[in-house]
N, CA, C and O of each residue as an XYZ file, in Angstrom:
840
protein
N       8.600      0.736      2.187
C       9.607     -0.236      1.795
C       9.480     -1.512      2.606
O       9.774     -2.600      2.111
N       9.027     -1.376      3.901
C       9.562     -2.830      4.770
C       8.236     -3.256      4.321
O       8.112     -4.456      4.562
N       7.016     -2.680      3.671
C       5.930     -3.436      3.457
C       6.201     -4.250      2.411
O       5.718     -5.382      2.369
N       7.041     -3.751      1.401
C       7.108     -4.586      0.423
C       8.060     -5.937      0.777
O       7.900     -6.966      0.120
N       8.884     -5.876      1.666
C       9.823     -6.967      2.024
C       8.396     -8.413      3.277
O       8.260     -9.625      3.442
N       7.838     -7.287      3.696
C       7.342     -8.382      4.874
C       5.798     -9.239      3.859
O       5.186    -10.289      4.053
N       5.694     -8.338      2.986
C       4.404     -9.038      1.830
C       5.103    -10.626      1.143
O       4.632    -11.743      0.930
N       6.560     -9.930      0.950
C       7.129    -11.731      0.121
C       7.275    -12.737      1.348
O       7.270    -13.954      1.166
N       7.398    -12.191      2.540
C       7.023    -13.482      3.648
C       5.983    -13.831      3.478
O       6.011    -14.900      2.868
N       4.778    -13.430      3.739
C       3.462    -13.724      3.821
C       2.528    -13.703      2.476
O       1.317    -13.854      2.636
N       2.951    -13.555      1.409
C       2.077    -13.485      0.303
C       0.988    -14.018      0.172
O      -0.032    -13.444     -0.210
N       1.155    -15.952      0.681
C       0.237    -16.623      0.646
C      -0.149    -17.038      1.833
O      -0.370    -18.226      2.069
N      -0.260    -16.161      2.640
C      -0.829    -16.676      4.026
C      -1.728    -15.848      4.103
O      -2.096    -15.229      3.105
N      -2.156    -15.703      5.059
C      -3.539    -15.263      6.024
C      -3.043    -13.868      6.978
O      -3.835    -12.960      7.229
N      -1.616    -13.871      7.450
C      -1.407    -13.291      8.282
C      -1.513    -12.089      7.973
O      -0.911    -11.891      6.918
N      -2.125    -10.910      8.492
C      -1.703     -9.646      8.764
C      -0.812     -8.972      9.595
O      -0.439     -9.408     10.685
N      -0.300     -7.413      8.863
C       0.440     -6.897      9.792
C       0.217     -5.634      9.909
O      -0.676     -5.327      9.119
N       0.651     -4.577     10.615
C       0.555     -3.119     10.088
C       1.680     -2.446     10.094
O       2.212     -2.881     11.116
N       2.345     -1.737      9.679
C       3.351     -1.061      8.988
C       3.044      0.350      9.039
O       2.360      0.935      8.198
N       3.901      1.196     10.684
C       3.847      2.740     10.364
C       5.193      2.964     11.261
O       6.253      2.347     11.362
N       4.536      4.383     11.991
C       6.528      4.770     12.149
C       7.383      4.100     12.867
O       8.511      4.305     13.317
N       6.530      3.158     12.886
C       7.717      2.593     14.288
C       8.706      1.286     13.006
O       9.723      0.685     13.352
N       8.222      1.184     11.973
C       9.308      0.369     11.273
C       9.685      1.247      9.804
O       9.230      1.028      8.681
N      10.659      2.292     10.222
C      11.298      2.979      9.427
C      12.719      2.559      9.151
O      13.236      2.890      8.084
N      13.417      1.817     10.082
C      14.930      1.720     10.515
C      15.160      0.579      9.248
O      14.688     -0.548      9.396
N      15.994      0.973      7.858
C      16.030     -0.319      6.756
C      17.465     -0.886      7.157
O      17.978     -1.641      6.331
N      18.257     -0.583      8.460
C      19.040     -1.466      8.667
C      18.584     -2.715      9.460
O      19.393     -3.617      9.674
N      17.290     -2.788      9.906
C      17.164     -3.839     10.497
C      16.314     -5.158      9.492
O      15.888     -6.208      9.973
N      16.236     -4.803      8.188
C      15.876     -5.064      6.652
C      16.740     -6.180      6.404
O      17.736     -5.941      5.722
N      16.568     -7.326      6.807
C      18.210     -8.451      5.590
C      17.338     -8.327      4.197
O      16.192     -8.322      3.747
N      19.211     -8.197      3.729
C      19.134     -8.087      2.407
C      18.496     -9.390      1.640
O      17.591     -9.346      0.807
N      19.026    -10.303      2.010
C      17.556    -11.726      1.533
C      16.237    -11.119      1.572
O      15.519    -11.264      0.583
N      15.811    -10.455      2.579
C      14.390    -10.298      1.806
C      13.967     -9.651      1.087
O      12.838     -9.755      0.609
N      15.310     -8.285      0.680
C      14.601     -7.621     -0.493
C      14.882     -8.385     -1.362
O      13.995     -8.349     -2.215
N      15.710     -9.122     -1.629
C      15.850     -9.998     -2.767
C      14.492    -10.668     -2.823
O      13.786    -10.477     -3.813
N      14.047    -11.492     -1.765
C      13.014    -12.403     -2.224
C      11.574    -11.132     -2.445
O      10.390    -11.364     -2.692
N      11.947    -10.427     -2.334
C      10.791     -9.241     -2.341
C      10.730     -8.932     -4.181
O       9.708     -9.042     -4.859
N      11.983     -8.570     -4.654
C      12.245     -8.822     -5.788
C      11.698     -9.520     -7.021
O      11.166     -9.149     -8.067
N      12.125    -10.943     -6.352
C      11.596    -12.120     -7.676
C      10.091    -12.195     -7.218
O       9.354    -12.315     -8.196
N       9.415    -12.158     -6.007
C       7.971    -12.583     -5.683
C       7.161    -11.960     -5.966
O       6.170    -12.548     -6.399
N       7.121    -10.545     -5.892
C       6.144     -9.387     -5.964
C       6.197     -8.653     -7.355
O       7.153     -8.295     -8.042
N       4.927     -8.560     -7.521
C       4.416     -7.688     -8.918
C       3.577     -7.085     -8.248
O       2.575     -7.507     -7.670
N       4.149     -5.719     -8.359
C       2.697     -4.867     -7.414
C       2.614     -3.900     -8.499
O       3.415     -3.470     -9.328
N       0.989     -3.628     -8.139
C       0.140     -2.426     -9.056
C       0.063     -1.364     -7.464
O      -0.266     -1.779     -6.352
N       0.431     -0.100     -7.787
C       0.169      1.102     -6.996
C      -0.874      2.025     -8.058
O      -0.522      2.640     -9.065
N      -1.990      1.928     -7.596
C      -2.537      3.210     -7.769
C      -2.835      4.302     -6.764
O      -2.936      4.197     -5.541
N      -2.970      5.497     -7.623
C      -2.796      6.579     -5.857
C      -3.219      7.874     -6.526
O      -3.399      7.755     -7.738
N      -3.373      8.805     -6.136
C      -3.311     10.335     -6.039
C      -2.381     10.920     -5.551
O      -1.588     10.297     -4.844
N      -2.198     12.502     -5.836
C      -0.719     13.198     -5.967
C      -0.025     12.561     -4.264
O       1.035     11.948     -4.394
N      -0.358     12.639     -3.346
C      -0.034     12.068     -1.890
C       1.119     10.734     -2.019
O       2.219     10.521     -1.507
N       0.183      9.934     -3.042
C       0.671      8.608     -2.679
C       2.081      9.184     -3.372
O       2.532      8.152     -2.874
N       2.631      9.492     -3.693
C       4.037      9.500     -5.121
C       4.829      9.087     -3.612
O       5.799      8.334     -3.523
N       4.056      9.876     -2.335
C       5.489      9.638     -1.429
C       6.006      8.483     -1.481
O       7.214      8.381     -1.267
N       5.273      7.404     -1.759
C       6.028      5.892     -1.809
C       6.228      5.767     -2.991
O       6.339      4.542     -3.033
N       6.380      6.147     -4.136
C       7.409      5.800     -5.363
C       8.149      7.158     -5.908
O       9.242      7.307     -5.361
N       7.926      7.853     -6.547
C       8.747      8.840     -6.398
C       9.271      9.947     -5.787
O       9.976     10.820     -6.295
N       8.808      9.834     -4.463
C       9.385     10.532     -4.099
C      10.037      9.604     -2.386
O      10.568     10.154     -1.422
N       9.842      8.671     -2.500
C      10.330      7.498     -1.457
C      11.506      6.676     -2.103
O      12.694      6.987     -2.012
N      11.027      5.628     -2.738
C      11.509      4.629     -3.711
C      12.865      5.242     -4.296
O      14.007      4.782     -4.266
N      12.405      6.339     -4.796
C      13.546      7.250     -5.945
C      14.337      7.417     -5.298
O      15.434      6.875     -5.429
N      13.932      8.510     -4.064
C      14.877      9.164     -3.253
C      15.943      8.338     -2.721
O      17.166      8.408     -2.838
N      14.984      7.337     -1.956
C      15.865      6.155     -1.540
C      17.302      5.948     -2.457
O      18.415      6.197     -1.994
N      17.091      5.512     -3.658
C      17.494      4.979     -4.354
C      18.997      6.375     -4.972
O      19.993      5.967     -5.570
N      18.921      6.941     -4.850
C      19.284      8.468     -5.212
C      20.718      8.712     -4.009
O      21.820      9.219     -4.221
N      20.200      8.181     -2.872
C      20.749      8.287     -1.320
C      22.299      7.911     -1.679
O      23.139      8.799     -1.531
N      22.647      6.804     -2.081
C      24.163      5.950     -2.401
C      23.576      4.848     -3.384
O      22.452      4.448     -3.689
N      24.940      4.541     -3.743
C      25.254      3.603     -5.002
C      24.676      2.433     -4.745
O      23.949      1.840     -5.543
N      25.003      2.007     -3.504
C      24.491      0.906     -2.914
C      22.820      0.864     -3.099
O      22.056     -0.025     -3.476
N      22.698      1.703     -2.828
C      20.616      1.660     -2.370
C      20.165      1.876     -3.476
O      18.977      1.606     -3.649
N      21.156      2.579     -4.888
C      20.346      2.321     -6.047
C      19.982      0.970     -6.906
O      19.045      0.653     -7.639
N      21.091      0.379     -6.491
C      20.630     -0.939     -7.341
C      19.973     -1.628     -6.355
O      19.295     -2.585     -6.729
N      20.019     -1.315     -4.929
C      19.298     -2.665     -3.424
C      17.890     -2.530     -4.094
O      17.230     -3.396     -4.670
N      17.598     -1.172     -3.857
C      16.087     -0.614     -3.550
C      15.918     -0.327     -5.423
O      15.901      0.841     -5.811
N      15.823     -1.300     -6.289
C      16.022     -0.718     -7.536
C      14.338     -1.334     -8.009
O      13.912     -2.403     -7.571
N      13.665     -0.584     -8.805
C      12.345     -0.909     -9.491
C      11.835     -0.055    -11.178
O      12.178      0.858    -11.929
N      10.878     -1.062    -11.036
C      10.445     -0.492    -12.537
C       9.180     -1.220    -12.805
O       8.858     -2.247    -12.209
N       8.524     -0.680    -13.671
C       7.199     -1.365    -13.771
C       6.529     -2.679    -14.888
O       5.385     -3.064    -15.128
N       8.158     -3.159    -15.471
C       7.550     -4.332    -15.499
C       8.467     -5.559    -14.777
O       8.259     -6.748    -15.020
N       9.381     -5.138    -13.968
C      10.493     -6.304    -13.266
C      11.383     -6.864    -13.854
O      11.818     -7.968    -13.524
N      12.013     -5.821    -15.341
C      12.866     -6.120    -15.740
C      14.177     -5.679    -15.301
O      14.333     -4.570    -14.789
N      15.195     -6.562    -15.494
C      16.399     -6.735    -14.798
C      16.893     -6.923    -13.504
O      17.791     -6.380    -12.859
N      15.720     -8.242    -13.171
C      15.909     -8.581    -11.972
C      15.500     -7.274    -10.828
O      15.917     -7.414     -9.678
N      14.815     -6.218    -11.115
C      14.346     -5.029    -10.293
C      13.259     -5.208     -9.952
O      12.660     -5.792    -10.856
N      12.473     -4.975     -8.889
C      11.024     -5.023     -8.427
C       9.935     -4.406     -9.222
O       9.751     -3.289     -9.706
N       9.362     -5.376     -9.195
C       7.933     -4.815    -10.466
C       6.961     -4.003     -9.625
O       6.053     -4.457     -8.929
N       7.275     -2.816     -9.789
C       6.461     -1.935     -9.298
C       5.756     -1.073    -10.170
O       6.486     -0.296    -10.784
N       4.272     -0.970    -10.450
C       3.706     -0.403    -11.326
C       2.949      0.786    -10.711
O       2.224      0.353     -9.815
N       2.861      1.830    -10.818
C       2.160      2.787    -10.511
C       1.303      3.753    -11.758
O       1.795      4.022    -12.854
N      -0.339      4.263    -11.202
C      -0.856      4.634    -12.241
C      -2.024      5.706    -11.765
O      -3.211      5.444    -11.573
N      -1.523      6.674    -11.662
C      -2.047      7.985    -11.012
C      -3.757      7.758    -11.485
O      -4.161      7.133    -12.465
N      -4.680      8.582    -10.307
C      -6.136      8.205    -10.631
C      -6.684      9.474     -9.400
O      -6.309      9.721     -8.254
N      -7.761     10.094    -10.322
C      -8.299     11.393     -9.538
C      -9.351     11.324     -8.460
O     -10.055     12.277     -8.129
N      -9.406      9.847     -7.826
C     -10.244      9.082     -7.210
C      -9.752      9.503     -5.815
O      -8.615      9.848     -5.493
N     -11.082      9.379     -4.907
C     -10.898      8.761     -3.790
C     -11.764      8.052     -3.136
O     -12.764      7.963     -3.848
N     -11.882      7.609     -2.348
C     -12.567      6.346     -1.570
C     -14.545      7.019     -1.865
O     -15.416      6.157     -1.979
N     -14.853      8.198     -1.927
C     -15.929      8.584     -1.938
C     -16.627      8.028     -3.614
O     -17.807      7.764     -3.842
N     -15.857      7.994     -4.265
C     -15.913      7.782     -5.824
C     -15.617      6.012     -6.054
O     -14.495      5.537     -6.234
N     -16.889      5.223     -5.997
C     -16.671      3.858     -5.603
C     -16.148      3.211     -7.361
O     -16.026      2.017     -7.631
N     -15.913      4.386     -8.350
C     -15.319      3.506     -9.614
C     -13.903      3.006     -9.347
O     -13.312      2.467    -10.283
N     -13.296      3.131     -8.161
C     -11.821      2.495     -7.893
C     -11.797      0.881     -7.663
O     -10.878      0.078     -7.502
N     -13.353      0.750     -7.725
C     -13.496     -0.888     -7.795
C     -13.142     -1.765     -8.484
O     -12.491     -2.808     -8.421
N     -14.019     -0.803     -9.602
C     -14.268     -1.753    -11.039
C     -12.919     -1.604    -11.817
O     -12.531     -2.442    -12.630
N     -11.981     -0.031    -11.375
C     -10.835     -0.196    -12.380
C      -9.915     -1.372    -11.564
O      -9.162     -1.995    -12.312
N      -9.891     -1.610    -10.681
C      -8.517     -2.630    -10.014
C      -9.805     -3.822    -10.997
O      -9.240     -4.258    -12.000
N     -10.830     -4.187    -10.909
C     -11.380     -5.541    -11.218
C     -10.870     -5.703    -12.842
O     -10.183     -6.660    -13.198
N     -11.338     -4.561    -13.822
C     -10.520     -4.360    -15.069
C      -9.280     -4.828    -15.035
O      -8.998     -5.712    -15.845
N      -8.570     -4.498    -14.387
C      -7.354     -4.660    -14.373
C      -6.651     -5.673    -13.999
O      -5.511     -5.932    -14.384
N      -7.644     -6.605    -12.835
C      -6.603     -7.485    -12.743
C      -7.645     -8.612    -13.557
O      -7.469     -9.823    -13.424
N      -8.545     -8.147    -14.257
C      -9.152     -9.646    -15.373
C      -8.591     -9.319    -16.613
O      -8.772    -10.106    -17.542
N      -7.743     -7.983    -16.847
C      -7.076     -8.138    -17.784
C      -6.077     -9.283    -18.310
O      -5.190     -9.220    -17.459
N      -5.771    -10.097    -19.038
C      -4.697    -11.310    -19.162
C      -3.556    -11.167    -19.048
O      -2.832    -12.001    -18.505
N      -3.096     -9.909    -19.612
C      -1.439     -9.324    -19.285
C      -1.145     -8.783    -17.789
O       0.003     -8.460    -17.484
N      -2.133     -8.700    -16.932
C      -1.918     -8.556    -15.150
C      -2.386     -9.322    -14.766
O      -3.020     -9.252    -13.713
N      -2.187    -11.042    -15.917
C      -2.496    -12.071    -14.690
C      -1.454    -12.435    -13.568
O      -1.771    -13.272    -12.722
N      -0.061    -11.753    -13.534
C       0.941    -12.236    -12.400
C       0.912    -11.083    -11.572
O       1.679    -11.089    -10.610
N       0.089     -9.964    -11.774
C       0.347     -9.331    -10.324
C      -0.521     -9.847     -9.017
O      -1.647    -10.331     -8.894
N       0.480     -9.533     -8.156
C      -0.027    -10.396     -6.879
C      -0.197     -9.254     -5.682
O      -1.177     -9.440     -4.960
N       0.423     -8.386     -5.452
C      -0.494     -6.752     -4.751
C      -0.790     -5.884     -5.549
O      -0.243     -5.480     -6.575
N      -2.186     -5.463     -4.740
C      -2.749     -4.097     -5.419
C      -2.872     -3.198     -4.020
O      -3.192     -3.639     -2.916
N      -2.532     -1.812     -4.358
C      -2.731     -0.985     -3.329
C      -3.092      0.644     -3.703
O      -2.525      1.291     -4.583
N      -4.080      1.093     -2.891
C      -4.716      2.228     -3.597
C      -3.929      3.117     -2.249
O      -3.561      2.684     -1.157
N      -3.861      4.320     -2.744
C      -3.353      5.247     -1.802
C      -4.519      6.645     -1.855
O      -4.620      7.254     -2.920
N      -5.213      7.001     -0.853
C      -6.407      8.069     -0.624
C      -5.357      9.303     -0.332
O      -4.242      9.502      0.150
N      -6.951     10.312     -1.224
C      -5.993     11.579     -0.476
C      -7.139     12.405      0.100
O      -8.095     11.865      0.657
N      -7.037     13.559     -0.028
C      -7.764     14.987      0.695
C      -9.745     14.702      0.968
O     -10.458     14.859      1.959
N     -10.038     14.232     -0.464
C     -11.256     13.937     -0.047
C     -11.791     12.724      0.683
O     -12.900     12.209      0.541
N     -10.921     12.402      1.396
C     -11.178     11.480      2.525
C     -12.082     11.570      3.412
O     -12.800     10.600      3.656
N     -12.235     12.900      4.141
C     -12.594     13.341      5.390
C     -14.485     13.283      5.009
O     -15.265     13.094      5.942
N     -14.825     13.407      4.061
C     -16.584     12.733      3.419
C     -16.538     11.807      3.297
O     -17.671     11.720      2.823
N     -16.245     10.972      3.288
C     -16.221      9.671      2.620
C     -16.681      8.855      3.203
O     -16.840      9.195      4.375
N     -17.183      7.341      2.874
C     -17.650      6.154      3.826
C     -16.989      5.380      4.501
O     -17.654      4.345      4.546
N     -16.184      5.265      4.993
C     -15.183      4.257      5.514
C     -15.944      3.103      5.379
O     -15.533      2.244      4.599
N     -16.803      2.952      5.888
C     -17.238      1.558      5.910
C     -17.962      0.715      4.316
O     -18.173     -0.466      4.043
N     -18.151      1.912      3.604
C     -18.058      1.046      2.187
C     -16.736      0.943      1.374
O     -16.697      0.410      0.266
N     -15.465      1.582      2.103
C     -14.974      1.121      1.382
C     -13.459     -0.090      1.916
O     -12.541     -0.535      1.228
N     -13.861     -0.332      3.735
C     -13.842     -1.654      4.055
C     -14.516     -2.672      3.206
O     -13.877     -3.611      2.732
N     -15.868     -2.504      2.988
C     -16.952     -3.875      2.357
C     -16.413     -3.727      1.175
O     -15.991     -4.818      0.792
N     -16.150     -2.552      0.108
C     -15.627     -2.982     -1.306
C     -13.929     -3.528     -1.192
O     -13.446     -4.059     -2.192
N     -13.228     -3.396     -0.160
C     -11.735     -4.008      0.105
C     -11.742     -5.819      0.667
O     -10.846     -6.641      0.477
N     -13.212     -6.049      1.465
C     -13.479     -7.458      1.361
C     -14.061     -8.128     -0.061
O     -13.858     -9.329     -0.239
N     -14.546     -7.608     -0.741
C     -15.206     -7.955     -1.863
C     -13.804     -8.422     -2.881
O     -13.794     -9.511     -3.455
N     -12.845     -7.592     -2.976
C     -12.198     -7.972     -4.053
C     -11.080     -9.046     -3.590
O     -10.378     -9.713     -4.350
N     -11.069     -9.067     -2.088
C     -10.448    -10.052     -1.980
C     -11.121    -11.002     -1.533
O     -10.416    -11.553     -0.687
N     -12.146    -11.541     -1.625
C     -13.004    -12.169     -2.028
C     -12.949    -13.237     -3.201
O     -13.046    -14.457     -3.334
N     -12.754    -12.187     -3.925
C     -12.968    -12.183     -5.462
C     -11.461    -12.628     -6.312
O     -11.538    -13.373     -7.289
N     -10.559    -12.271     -5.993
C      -8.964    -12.331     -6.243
C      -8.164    -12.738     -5.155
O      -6.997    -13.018     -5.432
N      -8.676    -12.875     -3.494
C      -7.574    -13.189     -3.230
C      -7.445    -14.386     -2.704
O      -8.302    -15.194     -3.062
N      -6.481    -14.830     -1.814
C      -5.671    -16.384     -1.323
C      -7.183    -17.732     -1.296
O      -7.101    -18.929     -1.570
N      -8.083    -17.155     -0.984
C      -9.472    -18.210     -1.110
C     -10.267    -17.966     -2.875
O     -11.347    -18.512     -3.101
N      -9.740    -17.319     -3.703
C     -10.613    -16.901     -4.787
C      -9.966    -17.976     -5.775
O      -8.842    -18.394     -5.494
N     -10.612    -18.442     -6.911
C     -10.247    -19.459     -7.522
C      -9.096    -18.503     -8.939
O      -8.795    -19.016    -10.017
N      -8.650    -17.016     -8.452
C      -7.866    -16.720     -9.500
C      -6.253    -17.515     -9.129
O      -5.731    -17.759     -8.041
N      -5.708    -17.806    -10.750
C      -4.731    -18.782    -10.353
C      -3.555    -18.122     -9.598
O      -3.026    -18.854     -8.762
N      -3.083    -16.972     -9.724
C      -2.335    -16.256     -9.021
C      -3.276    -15.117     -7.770
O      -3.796    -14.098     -8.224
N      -3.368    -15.355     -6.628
C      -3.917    -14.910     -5.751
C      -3.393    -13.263     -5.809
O      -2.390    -12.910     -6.430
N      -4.141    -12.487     -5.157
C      -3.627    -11.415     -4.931
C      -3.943    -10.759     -3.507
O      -4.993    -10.884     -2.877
N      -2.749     -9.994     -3.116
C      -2.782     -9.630     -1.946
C      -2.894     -7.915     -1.495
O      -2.009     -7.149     -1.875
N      -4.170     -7.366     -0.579
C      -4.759     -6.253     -1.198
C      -3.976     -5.612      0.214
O      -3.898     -6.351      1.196
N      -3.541     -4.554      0.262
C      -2.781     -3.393      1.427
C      -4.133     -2.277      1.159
O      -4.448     -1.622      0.166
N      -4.854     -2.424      2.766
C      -4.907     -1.297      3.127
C      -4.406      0.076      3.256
O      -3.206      0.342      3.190
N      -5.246      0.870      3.423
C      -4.013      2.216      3.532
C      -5.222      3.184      3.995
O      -6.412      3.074      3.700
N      -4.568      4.207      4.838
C      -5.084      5.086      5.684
C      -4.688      6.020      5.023
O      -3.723      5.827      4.284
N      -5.345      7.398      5.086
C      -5.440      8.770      4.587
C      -4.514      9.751      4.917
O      -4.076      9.712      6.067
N      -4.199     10.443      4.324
C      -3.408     11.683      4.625
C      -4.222     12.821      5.576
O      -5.418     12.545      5.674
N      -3.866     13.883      6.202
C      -3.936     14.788      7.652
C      -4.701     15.492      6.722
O      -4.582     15.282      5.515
N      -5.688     16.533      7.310
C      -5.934     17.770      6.625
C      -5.405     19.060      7.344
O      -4.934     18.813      8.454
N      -5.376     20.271      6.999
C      -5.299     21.696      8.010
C      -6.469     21.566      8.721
O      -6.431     21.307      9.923
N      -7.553     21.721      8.100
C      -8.876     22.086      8.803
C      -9.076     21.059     10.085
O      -8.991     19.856      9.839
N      -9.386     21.556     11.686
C      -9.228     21.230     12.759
C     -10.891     19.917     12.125
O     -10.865     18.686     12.110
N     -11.860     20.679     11.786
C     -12.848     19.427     11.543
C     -13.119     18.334     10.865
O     -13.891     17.390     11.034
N     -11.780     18.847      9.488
C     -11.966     17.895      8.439
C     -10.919     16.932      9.064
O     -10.853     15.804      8.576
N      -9.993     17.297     10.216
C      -8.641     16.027     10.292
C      -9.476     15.125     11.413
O      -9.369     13.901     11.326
N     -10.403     15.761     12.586
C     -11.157     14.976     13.334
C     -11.658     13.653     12.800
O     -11.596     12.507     13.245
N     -12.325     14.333     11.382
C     -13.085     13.381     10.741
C     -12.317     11.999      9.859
O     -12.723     10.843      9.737
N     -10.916     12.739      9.266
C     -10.041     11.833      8.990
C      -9.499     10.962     10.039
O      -9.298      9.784      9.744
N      -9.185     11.453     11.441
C      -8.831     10.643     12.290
C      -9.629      9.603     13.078
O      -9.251      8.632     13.734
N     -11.023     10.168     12.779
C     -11.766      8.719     13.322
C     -11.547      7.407     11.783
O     -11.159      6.239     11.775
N     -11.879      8.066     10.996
C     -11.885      7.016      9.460
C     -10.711      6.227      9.712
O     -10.762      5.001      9.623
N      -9.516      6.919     10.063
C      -8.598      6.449      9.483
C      -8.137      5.548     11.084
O      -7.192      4.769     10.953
N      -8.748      5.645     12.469
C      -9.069      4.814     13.296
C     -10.085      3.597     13.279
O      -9.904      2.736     14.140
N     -11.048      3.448     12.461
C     -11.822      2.437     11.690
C     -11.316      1.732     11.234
O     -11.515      0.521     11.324
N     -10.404      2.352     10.523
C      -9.168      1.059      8.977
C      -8.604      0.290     10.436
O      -9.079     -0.799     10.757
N      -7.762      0.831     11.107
C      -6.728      0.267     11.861
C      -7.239     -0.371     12.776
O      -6.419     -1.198     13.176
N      -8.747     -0.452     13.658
C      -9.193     -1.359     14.476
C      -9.568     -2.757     13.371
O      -9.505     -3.930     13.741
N      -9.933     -2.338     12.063
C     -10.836     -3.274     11.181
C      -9.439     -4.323     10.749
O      -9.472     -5.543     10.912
N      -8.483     -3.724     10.292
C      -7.411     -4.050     10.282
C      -6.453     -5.093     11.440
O      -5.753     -6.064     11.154
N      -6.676     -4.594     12.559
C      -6.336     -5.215     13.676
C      -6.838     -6.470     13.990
O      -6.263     -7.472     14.414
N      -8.522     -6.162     13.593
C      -9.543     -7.008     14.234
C      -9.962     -8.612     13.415
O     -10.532     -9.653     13.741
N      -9.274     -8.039     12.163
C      -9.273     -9.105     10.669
C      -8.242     -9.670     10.238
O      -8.425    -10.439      9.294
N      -6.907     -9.513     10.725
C      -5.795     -9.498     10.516
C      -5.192     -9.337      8.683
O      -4.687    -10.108      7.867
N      -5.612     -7.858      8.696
C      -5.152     -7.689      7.718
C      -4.018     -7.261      7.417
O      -3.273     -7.492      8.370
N      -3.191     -6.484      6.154
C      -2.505     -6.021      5.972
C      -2.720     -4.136      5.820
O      -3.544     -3.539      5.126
N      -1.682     -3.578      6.715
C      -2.319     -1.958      6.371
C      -1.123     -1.287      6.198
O      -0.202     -1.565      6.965
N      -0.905     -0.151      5.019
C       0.429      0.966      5.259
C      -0.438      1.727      5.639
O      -1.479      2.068      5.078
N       0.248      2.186      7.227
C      -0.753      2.905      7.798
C       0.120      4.698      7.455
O       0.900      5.398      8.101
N      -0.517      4.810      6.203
C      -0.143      6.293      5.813
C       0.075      7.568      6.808
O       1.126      8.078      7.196
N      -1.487      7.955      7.128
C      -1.081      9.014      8.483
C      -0.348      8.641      9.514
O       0.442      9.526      9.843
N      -0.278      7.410     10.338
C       0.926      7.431     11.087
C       2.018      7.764     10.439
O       2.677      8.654     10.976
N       2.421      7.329      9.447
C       4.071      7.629      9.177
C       3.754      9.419      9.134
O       4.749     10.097      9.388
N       2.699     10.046      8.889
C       2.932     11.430      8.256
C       3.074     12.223     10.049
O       3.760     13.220     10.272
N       2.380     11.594     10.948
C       2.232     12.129     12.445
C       3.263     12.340     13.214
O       3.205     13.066     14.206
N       4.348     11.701     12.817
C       5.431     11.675     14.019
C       7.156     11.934     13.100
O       7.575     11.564     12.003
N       7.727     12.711     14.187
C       9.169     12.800     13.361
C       9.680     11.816     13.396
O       9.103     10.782     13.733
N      10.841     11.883     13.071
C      12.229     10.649     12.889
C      12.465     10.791     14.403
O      13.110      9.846     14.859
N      12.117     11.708     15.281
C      12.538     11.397     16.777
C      11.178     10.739     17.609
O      11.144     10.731     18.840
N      10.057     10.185     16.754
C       9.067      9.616     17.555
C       7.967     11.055     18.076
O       6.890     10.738     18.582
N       8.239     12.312     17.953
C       7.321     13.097     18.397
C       6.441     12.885     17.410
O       6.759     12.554     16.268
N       4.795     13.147     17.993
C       3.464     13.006     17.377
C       3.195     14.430     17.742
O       3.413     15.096     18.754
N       2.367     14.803     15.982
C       1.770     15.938     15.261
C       0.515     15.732     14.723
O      -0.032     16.442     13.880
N      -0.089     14.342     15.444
C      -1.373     14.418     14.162
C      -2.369     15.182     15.174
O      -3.495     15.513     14.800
């Protein structure tokens, strides 16, 4: 959620940030910015079963909580009635399977997603094989290609995202260096990241489990 509020600050800037457990608290959230989060943002979520945690089973819940937080935190996927355009579109992909390229490129040269302005992929289990580093170079490429320097007329702004934990003691090693790659590359570029496994590592009291 606070990613989507701190993206309508920065949409068209340069700046990066990263986003994990340490900004959970939505009272420290003004309500101006979900508003401006609101009218500014058209986001595309694609993801695997993992990601739902940020729309249905985040977003919803949220929203589910009190009367109040249903209409604050209110969305839908095309931003009608003044609600956040949030589109989500399940995909059996993960970072090892480099066709997650060409469908965001489909998609945003489609003419009817010429106003979305984030795209964000959410990884799951088959992470722990995967290249990290091709799929840093295919996350510079499209913003490259679409974003704040690309000659598309509505820029778009791409969120990193880090992997979910595994059981297996070798396969989470391997996720935890990958998913230490995103967050130095991230750091080091000033990008934007929802840094997924952190939020999954630590309770609501700050203890770490990863």
């Amino acid at each position: 959620l606070l990613i989507l509020v701190l993206i309508s600050q920065t949409i068209f800037s340069q700046n990066g940030f990263i986003v994990d457990h340490r900004h959970t608290d939505l009272s420290q959230i003004p309500e101006s910015y979900i508003t401006a989060a609101k009218q500014n943002l058209k986001i595309m979520y694609f993801r695997r079963s993992h990601g739902s945690h940020i729309d249905v089973g985040g977003m919803s819940a949220l929203r589910r909580y009190s009367t109040a937080y249903n209409t604050l935190y209110s969305y839908n996927s095309t931003g009608a009635n003044g609600e956040l355009f949030m589109d989500a579109e399940w995909h059996s992909l993960d970072i090892e399977n480099s066709s997650w390229v060409q469908i965001t490129k489909d998609y945003l040269d489609n003419a009817a997603n010429s106003q979305v302005n984030v795209v964000m992929w959410a990884w799951s289990s088959g992470f722990f094989d995967c290249d990290v580093d091709q799929y840093l170079s295919d996350m510079e490429t499209l913003i490259n290609q679409y974003g704040t320097n690309s000659c598309r007329a509505v820029p778009v702004t791409f969120i990193f995202q880090t992997a979910c934990g595994q059981r297996s003691l070798d396969r989470n090693q391997l996720v935890y260096n990958g998913n230490k790659k995103i967050r130095d590359y991230c750091k080091t570029f000033n990008k934007i990241l929802f840094d997924f496994n952190d939020l999954e590592c630590f309770d609501p009291d700050g203890n770490y489990y990863g």
